[in-house]
C-alpha positions as CSV (number, residue, x, y, z in Angstrom):
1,X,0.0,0.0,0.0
2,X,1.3,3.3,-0.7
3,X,0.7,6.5,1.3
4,X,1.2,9.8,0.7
5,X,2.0,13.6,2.6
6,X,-1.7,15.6,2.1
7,X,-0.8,19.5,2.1
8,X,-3.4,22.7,1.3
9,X,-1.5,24.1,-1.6
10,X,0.0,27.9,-1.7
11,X,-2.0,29.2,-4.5
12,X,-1.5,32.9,-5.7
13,X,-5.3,33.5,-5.9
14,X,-6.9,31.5,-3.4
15,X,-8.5,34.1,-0.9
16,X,-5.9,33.5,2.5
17,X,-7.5,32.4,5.8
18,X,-5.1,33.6,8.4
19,X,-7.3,33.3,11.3
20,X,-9.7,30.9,12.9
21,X,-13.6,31.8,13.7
22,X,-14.4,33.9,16.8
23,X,-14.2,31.9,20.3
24,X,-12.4,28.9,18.2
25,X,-10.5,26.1,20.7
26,X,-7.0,27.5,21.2
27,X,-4.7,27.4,17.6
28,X,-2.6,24.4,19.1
29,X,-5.5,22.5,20.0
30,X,-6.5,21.6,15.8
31,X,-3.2,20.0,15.7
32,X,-3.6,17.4,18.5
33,X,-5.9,14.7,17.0
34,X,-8.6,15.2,20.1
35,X,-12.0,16.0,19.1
36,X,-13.3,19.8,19.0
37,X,-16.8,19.0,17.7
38,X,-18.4,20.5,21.2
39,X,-16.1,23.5,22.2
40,X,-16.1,24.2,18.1
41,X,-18.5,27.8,17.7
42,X,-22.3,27.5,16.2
43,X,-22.4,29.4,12.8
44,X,-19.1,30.3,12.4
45,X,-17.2,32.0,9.7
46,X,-13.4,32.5,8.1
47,X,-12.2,35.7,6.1
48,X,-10.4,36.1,3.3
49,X,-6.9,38.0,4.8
50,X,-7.0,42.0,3.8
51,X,-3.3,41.5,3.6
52,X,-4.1,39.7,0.1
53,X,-7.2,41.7,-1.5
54,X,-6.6,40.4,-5.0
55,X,-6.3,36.8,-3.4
56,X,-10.2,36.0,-4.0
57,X,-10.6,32.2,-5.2
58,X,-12.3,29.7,-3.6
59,X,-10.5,26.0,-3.8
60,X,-11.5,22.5,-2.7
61,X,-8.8,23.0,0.1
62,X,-8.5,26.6,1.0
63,X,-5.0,28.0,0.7
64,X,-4.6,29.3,4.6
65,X,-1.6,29.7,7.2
66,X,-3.2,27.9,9.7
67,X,-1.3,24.4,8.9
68,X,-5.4,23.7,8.8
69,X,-7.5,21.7,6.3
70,X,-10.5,24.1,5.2
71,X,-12.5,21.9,2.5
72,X,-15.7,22.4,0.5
73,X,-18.6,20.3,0.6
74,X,-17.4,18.1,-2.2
75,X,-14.5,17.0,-0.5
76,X,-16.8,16.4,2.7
77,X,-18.7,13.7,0.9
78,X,-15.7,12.2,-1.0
79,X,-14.2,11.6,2.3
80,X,-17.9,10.5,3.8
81,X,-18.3,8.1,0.6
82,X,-14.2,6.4,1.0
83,X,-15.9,5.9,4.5
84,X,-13.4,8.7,6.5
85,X,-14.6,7.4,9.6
86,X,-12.1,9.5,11.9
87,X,-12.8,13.3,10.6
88,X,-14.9,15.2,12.3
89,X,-16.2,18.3,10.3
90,X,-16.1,21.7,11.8
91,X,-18.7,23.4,9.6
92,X,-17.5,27.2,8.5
93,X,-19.1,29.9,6.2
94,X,-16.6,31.9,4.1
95,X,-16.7,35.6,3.6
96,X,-14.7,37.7,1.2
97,X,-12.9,41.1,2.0
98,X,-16.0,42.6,2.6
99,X,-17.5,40.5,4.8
100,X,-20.0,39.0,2.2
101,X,-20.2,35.5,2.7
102,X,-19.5,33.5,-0.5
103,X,-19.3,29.8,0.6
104,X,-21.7,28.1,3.3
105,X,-20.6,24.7,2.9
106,X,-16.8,24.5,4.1
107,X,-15.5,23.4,7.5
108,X,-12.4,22.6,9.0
109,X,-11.6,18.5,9.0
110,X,-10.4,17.4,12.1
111,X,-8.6,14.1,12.2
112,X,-9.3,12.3,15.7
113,X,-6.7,9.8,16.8
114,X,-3.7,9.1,15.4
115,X,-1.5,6.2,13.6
116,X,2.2,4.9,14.5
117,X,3.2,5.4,10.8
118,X,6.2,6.7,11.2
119,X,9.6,4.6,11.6
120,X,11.8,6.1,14.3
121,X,14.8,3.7,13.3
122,X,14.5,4.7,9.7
123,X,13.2,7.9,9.7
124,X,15.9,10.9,9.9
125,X,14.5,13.6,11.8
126,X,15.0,15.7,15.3
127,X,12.5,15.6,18.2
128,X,10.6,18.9,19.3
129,X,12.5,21.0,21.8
130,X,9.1,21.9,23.4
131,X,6.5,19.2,22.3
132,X,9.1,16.6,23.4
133,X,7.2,13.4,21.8
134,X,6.7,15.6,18.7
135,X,8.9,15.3,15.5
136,X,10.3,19.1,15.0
137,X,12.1,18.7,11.7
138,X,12.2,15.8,9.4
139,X,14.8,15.2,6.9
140,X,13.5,11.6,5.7
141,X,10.7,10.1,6.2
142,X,10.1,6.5,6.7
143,X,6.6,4.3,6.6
144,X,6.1,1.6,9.6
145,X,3.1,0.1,7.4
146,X,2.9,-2.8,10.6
147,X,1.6,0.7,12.6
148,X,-1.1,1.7,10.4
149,X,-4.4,0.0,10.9
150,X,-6.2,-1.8,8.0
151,X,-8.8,0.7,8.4
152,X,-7.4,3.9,8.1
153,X,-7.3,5.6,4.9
154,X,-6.4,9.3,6.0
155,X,-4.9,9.9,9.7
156,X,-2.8,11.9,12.0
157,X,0.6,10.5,12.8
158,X,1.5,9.7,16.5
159,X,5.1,11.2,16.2
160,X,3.6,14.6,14.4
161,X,0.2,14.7,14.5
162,X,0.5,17.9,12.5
163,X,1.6,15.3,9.2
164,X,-1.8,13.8,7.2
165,X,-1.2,10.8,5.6
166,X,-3.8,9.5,3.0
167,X,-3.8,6.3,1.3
168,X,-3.5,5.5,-2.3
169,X,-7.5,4.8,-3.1
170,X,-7.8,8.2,-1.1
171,X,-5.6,10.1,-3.7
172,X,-7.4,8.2,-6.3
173,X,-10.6,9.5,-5.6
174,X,-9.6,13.4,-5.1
175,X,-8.0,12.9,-8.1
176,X,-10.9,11.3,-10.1
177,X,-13.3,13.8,-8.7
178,X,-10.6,16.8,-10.3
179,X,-10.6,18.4,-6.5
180,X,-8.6,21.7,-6.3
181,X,-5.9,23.1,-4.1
182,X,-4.2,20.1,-2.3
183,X,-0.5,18.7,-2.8
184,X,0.5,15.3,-2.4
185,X,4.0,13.8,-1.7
186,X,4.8,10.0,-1.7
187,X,5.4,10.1,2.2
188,X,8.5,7.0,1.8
189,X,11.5,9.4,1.7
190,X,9.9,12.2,1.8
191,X,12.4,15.1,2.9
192,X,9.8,17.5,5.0
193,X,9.8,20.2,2.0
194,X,6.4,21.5,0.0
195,X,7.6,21.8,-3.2
């Protein structure tokens, strides 16, 4: 089975999300693989970022700083469909530069749990000076498939839960479905860059 790194990609004219909604969990909490679905805010809503005005597109996977996934509603039921049984989804309107909203049907995914994907004897990378069971910076990346449940098709990784794996039928899908504004990199060997 192969698996690969699942990044928003930078896009020139995707409209920038820089902040999440009013009364949001703390920022660190949406990288920890614990579920948010309670504490997450009723009705809430993202902006496009003033600091890019001409950035005004909407994507599949909104291009935003947050190290977040912000999908549409298509990507919500491809992942429902492949059977995505450990995202929750963390419902968001989108508003432009003004304020107008011009997207009711995007929300953050939050992957609950985590996988032991990663090979520590293989792997080349340096711990976290402050999140001390946390990868830091990774150099090369190394699959422990024996870690990965059967099961799970797109998932957090124990080491760095900030790192999204998905699995080949996974990128299949997006791809058959023509879903914009995601990168992939084969995760065996991959050196940590977004290229």
């Amino acid at each position: 089975m192969s698996y690969f790194v699942l990044k928003t990609q930078a896009t020139a004219d995707g409209g920038y999300i820089e902040s999440y909604p009013r009364n949001s969990p703390a920022d660190w909490r949406f990288d920890e693989g614990t579920s948010l679905i309670r504490e997450f805010p009723r009705r809430a809503a993202i902006q496009f970022s003033d600091n890019y005005p001409d950035a005004r597109r909407l994507y599949d996977f909104q291009t935003n700083i947050l190290s977040a996934m912000i999908v549409s509603g298509r990507v919500r039921k491809i992942l429902e469909s492949l059977e995505i049984t450990n995202a929750e989804y963390l419902p968001v309107a989108v508003k432009n530069h003004k304020g107008e909203v011009v997207a009711e049907d995007y929300a953050f995914v939050n992957l609950v749990g985590a996988e032991d994907a990663i090979d520590a004897e293989k792997s080349i990378y340096e711990m976290d000076s402050l999140a001390k069971d946390q990868i830091g910076w990774l150099k090369k990346l190394a699959i422990k498939e024996s870690g990965i449940r059967p099961e799970s098709k797109m998932f957090r990784c124990t080491m760095d839960r900030r790192l999204i794996l998905i699995r080949e039928d996974v990128l299949a899908a997006f791809q058959k479905e023509g879903l914009t504004g995601f990168a992939v990199y084969k995760a065996e060997g991959w050196d940590g860059f977004e290229i």
